[in-house]
C-alpha positions as CSV (number, residue, x, y, z in Angstrom):
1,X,37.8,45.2,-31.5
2,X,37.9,42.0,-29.2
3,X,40.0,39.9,-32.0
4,X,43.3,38.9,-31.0
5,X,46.5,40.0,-32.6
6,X,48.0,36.5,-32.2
7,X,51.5,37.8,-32.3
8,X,50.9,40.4,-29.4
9,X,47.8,38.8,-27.2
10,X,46.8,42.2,-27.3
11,X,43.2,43.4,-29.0
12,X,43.3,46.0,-31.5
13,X,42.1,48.7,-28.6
14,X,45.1,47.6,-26.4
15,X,47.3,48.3,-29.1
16,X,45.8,51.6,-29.5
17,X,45.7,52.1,-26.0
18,X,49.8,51.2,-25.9
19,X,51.1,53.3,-28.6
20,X,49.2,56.7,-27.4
21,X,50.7,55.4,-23.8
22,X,54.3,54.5,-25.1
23,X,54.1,57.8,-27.9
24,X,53.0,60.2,-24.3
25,X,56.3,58.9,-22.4
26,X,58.7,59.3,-25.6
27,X,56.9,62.8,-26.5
28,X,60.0,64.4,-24.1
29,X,62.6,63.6,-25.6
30,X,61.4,64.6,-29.2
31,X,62.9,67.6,-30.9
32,X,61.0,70.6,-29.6
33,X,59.8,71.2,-33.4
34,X,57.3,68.0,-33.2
35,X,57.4,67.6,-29.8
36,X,53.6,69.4,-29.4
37,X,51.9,67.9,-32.3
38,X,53.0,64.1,-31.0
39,X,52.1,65.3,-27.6
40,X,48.2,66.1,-28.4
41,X,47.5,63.6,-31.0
42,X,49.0,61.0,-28.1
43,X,47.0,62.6,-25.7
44,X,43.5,62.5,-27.5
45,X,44.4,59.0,-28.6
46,X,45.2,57.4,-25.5
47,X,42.3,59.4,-23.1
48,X,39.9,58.0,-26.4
49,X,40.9,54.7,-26.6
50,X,41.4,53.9,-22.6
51,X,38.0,54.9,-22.2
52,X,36.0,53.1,-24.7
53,X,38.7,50.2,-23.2
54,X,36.8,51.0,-19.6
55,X,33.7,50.5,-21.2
56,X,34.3,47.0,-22.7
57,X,36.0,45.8,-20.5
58,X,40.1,46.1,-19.2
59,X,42.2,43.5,-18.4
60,X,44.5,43.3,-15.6
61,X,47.8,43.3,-18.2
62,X,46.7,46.4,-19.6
63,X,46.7,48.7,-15.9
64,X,50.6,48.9,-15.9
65,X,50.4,50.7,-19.2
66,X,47.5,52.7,-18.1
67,X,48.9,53.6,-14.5
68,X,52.1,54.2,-16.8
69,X,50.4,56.7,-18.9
70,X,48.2,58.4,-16.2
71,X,51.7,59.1,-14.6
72,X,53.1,61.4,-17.6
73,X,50.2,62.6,-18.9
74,X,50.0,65.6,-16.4
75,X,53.9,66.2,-17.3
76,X,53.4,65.8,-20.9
77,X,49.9,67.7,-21.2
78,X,51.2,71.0,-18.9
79,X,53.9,72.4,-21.5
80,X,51.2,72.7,-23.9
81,X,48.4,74.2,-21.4
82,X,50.8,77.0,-20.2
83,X,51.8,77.6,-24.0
84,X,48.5,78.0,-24.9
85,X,47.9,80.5,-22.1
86,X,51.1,82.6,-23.7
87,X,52.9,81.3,-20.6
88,X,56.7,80.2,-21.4
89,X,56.6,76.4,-21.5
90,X,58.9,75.0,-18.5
91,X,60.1,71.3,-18.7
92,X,61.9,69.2,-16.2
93,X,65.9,69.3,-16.7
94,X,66.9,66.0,-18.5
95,X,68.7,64.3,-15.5
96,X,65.9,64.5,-13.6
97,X,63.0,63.7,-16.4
98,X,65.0,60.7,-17.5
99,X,64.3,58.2,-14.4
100,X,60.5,59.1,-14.4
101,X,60.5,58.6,-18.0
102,X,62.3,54.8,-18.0
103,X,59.7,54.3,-14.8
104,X,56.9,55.1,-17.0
105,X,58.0,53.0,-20.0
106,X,59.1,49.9,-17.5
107,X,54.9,50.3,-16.4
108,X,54.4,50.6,-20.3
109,X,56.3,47.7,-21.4
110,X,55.0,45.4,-18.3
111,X,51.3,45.2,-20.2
112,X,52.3,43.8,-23.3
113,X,54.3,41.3,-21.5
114,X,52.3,40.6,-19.2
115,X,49.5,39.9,-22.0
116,X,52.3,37.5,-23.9
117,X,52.7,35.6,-20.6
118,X,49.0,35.0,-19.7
119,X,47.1,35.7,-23.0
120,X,43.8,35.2,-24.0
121,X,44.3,31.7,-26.0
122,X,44.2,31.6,-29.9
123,X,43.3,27.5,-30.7
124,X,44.8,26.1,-33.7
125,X,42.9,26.2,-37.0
126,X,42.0,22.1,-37.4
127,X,43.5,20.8,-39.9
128,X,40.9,17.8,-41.1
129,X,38.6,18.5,-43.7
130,X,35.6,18.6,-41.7
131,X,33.6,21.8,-39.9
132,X,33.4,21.1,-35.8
133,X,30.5,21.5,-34.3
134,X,29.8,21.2,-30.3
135,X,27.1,20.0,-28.7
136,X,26.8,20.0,-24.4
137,X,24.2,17.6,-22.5
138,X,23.8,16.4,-19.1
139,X,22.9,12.8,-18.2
140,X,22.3,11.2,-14.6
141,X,22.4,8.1,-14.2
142,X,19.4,6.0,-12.2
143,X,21.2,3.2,-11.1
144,X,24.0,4.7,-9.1
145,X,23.7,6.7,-6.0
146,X,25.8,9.8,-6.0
147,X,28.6,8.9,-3.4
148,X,29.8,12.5,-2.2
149,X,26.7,13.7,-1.0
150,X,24.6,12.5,1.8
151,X,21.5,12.3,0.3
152,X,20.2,8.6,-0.5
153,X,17.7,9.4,-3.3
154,X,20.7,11.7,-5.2
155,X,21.9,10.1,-8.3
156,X,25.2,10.4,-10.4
157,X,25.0,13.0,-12.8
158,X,27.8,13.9,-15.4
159,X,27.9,16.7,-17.8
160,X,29.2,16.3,-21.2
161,X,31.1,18.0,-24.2
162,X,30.5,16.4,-27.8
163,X,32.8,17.6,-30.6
164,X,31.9,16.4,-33.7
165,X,32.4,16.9,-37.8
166,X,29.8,19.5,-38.8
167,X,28.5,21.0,-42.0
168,X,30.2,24.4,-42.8
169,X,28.6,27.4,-40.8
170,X,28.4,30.3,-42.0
171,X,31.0,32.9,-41.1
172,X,29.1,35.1,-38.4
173,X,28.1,31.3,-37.2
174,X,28.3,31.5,-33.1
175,X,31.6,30.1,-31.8
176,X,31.5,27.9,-28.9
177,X,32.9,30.0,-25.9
178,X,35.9,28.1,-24.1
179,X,35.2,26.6,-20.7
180,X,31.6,26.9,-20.9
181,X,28.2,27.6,-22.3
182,X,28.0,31.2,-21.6
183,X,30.6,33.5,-20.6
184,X,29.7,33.7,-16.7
185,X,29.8,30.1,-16.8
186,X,33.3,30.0,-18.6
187,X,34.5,32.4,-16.1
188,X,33.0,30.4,-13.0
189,X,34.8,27.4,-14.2
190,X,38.3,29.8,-15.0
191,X,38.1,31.2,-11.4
192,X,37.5,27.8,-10.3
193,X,40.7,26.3,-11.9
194,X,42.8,29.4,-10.5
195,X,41.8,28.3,-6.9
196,X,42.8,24.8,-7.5
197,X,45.5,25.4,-9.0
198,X,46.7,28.1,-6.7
199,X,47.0,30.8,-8.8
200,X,45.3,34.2,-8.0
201,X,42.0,34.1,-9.9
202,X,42.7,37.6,-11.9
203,X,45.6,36.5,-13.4
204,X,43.7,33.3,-15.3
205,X,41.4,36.1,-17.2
206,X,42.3,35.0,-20.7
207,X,40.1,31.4,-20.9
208,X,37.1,33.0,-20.0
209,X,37.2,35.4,-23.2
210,X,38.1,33.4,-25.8
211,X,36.2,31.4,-28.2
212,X,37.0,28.1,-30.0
213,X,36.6,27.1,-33.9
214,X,33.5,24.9,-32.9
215,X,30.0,26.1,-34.0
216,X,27.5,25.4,-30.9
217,X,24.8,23.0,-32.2
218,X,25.8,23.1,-36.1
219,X,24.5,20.8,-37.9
220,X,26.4,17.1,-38.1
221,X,28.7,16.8,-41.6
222,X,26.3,15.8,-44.2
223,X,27.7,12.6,-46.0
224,X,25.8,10.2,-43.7
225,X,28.8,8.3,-42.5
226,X,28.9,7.3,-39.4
227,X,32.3,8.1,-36.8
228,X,34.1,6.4,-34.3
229,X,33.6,7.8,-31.2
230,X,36.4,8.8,-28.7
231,X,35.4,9.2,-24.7
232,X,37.6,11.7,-22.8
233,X,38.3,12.3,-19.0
234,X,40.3,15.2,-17.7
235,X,42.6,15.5,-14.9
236,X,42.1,15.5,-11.6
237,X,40.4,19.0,-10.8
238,X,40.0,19.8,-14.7
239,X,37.3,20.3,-16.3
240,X,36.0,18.6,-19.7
241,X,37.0,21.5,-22.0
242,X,40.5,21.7,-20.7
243,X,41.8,19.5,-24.0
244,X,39.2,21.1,-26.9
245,X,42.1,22.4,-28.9
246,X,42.7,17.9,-29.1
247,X,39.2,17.9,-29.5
248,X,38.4,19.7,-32.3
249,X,41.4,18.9,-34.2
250,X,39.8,14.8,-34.1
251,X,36.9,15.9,-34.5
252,X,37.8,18.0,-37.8
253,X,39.0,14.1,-38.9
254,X,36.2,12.6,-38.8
255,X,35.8,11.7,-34.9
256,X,33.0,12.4,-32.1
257,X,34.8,13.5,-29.0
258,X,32.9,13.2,-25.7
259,X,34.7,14.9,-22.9
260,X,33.4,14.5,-19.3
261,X,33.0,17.0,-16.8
262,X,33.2,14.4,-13.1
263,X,31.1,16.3,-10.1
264,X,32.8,17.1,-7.2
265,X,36.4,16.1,-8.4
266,X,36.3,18.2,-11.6
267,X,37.6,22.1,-10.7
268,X,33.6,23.3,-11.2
269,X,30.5,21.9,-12.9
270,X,27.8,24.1,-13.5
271,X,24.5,21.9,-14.1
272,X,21.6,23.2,-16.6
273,X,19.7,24.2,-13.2
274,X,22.4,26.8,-12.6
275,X,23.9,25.0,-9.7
276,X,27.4,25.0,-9.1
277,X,29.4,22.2,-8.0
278,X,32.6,22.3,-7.0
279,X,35.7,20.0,-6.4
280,X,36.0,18.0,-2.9
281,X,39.4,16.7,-3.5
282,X,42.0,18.1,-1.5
283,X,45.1,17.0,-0.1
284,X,45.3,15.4,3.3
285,X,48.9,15.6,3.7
286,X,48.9,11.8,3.9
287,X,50.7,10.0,0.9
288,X,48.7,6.4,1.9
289,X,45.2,8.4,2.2
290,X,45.4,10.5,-1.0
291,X,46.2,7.1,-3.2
292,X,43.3,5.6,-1.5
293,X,41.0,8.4,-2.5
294,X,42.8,8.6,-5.8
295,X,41.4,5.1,-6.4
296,X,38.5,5.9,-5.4
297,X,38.1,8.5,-7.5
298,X,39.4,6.5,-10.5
299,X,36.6,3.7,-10.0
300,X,33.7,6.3,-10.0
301,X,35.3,8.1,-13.2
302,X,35.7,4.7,-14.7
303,X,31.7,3.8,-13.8
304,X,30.9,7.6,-15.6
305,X,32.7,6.3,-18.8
306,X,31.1,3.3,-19.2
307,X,27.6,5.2,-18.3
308,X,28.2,7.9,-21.0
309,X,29.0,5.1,-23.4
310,X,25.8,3.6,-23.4
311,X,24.3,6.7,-23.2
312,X,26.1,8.2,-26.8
313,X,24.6,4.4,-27.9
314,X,21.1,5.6,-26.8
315,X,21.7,9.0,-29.0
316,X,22.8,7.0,-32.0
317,X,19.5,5.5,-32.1
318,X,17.4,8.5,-31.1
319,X,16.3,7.3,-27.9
320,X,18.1,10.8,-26.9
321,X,17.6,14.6,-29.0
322,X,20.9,15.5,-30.3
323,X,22.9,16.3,-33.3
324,X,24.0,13.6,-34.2
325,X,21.0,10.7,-34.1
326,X,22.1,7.9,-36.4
327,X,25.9,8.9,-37.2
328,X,27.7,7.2,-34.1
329,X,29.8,3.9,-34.5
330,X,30.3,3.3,-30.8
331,X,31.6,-0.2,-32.0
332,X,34.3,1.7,-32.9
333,X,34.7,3.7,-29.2
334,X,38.4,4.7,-27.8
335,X,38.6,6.2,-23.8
336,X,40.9,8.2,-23.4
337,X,42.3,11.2,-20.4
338,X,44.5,12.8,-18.8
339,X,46.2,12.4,-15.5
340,X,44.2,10.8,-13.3
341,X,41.9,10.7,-16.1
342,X,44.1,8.6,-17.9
343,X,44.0,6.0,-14.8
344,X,40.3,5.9,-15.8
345,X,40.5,5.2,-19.3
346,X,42.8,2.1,-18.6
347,X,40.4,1.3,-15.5
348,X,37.3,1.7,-17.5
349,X,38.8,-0.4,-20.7
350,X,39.8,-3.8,-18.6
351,X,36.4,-3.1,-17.2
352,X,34.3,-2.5,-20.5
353,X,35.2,-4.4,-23.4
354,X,32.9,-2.3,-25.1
355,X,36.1,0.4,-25.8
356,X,37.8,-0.8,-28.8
357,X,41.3,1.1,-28.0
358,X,42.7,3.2,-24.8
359,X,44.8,6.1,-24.7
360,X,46.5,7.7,-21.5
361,X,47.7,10.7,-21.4
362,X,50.3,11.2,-18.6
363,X,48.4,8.9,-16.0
364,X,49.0,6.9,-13.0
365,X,47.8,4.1,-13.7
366,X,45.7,3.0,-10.5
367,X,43.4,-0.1,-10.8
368,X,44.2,-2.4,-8.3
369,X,42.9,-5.3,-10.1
370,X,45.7,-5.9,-12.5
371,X,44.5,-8.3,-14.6
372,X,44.6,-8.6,-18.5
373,X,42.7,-6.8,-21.4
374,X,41.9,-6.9,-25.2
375,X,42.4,-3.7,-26.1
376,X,45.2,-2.1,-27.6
377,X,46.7,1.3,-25.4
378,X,48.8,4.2,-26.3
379,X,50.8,5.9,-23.1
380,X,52.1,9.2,-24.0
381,X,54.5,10.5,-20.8
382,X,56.3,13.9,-19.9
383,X,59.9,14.0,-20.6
384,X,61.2,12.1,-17.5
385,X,63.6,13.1,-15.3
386,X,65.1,13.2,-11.7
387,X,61.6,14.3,-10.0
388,X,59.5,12.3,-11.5
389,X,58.2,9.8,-9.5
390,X,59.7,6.5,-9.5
391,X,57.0,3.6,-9.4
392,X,55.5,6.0,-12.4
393,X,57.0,4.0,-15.5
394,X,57.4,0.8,-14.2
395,X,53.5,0.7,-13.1
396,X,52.6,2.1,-16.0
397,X,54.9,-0.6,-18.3
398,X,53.4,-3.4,-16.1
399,X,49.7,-2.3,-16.7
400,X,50.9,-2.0,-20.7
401,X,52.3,-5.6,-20.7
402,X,48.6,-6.9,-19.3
403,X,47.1,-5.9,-22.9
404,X,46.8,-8.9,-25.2
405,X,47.2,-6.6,-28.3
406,X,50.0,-4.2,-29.4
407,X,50.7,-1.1,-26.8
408,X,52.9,1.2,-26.9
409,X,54.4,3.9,-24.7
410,X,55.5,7.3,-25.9
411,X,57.7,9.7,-24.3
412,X,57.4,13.1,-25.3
413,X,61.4,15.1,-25.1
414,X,60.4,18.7,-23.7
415,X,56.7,17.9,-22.4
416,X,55.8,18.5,-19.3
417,X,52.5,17.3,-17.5
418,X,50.6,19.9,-18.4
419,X,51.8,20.0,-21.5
420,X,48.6,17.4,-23.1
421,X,46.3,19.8,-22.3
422,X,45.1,23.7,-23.5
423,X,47.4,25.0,-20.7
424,X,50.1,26.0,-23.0
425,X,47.8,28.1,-25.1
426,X,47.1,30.2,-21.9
427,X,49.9,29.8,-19.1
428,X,53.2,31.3,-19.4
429,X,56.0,29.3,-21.3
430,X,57.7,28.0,-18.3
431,X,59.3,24.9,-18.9
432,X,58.9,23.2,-15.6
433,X,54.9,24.1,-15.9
434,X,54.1,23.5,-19.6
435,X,57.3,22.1,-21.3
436,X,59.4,23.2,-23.2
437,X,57.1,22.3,-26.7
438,X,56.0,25.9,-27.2
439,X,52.2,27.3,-27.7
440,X,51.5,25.3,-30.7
441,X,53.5,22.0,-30.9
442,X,52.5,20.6,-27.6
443,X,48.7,20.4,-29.0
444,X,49.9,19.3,-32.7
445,X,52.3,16.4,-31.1
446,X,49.9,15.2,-29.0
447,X,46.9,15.0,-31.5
448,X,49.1,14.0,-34.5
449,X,50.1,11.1,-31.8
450,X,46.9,10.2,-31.2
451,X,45.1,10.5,-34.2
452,X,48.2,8.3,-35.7
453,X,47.3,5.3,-33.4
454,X,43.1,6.0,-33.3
455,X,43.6,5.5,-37.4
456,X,45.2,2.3,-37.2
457,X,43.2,1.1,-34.4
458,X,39.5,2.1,-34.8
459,X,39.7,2.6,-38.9
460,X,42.6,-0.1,-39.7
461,X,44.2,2.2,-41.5
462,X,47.0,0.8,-43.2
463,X,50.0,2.3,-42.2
464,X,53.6,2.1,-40.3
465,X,52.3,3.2,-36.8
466,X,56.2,2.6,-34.9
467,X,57.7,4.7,-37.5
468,X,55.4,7.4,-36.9
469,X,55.2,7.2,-33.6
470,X,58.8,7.2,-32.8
471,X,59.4,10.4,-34.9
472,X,58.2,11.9,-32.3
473,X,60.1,10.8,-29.2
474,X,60.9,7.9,-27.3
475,X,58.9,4.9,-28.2
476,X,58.6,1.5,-26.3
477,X,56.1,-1.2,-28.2
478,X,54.7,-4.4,-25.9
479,X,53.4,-7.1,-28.4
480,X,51.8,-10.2,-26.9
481,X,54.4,-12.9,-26.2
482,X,57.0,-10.7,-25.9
483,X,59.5,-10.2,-22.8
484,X,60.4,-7.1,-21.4
């Protein structure tokens, strides 16, 4: 019953639920002959289905249709009443049935689109020929002193996502929830991203019931190789699950994805003692002030990379429990993120030469110690245009210039920031908020993107990677030596 109808966003109850609601208000204006029989069987179905619906659970897009269908059900259900009683049957004249009954449907019809606009989120099937498993474990590390609270004897602790190629499950196999271990957790974490984002917490209710392709704790693939290993920090106020639809597509080709969740700038961060931690950043209404913290923020994230590095090196050789003891090459390590998470990955790779490649997703760059580094970068960037801000492309082409390997910077046509993360899946498909991509093609471009230049870097894949690249926008490629 909770499976999604991908086409509608609507569970097989809704739908239920929607045709006894939509089949009450067009009962009226049925020829008399059927009108009764469509009448009762609409009836029972609807009063049925809306209440096992109240006992699962309702959604807020599914009250128009219910409030619709509570309105004409006394209107529809008298005829037959008085009928039934031997009374004659009296019904409304036409004119004046009509508007009630285009009210009714306009409360009707408001569900399902409301459900399209802000649906529960159905992730791509992976395409690689590896099962994903996901793996969650929290670290703190001893030799840095947590910074945002007061306490001297607090330490820096991260939490963090692995995604990895897993052995086949089988089919009743538990499927990692999205945004968080559990469901109170997910929805903790969903609420928390509605208040930073600004958005009424009810109307982000989709995230918190959906599930993902991964299997929780599966089993790593059973070949024995052993896979590179890509870091990932999210955006400023996200959270480390915000990009798993990316995540589990690499990871379905062979990579382990480690996505970061950064306490007290991520949106929420529940720890395994069931503490909640929330986000400190906020906007001080001073341009100068929120850079400075910006950079701030960027050199802690940056120190959290580099911490979970070594620590996925300490898993590897079993110093740590986990899945996947003795099948990480973090010689062959990327850091990648998004946004202001992006700004750490380049931070964190002049910093640690330990990261073999760098890939920023739509960030500011924002080390102020610009000063060469060894590692090859890809820079994927919305489409941009007349608001975007100006020192964006030329600091970020500056920073690209300082690598002394091939970069490259990729402008997506029709992406907007918010496109390189999950948020088209779930948001609705407002250009200026998640491009103009669509549902599916914002997370295909940016993995095929991705996966395109992690190949080529981290496996040495043969291959032309300009030509695919620039199929899919606007590419720019620095090569050492050359002038720009």
């Amino acid at each position: 019953m909770t499976d999604i109808i991908t086409g509608l966003q609507l569970s097989p109850l809704e739908i239920l639920v929607l045709l006894g609601a939509v089949a009450l208000v067009a009962a009226r204006w049925l020829p008399p002959a059927v009108r009764p029989p469509v009448t009762t069987a609409a009836a029972c179905g609807f009063v049925l289905s809306a209440i096992v619906l109240g006992v699962v659970g309702i959604r807020w897009q599914m009250l128009p249709v219910l409030l619709g269908a509570a309105l004409v059900l006394p209107f529809a259900v008298a005829p037959l009443m008085r009928r039934r009683t031997g009374r004659p049957a009296r019904r409304a004249r036409w004119w004046v049935a009509l508007p009630g009954s285009l009210a009714c449907f306009v409360l009707t019809a408001t569900g399902p689109a409301a459900a399209w606009a802000f649906p529960v989120p159905v992730f791509p099937e992976p395409t690689g020929h590896f099962a994903v498993g996901t793996h969650v474990m929290q670290w703190t590390d001893t030799d840095r002193p947590e910074t945002a609270t007061p306490e001297p004897d607090d330490r820096r602790t991260v939490v963090v996502q692995l995604w990895y190629p897993a052995q086949k499950s089988p089919a009743g196999a538990r499927r990692a929830t999205y945004l968080g271990r559990t469901e109170q957790e997910a929805r903790i974490v969903s609420g928390a991203l509605a208040d930073y984002a600004g958005f009424p917490g009810f109307l982000i209710d989709g995230p918190p019931r959906a599930h993902t392709h991964a299997v929780v704790d599966a089993p790593a693939a059973p070949d024995g190789a052993r896979f590179p290993v890509v870091l990932f920090s999210p955006g400023l106020g996200g959270v480390r699950t915000q990009n798993t639809a990316w995540a589990e597509e690499l990871a379905s080709n062979g990579y382990v994805v480690a996505a970061l969740d950064h306490p007290y700038d991520s949106a929420a961060v529940v720890l395994t003692d069931g503490r909640t931690i929330e986000t400190q950043i906020a906007s001080t209404g001073d341009d100068d002030e929120d850079d400075k913290r910006a950079t701030e923020t960027t050199r802690i994230r940056a120190a959290d990379l580099s911490f979970v590095l070594t620590q996925l090196g300490r898993l590897d050789r079993g110093e740590i429990d986990g899945p996947l003891t003795g099948r990480l090459d973090t010689d062959r390590a990327a850091v990648t993120g998004h946004s202001l998470g992006g700004g750490a990955a380049l931070q964190a790779a002049r910093q640690d030469r330990r990261f073999a490649a760098v890939i920023d997703l739509d960030g500011y760059p924002r080390d102020p110690e610009r000063l060469p580094f060894p590692q090859p970068a890809l820079a994927l960037t919305q489409d941009i245009g007349a608001e975007t801000d100006p020192r964006y492309i030329p600091r970020l082409t500056e920073v690209l210039e300082l690598s002394t390997a091939t970069s490259y910077r990729l402008t997506l046509p029709g992406a907007a920031h918010l496109s390189f993360m999950d948020a088209p899946l779930y948001l609705p498909p407002v250009p200026s908020i998640v491009g103009s991509l669509g549902r599916t093609e914002s997370p295909r471009v940016v993995a095929a993107t991705t996966l395109a230049f992690l190949d080529t870097t981290l496996r040495r894949e043969p291959g032309d990677l300009d030509g695919v690249l620039s199929a899919y926008g606007d590419l720019s490629v620095y090569r050492p030596g050359d002038s720009h």
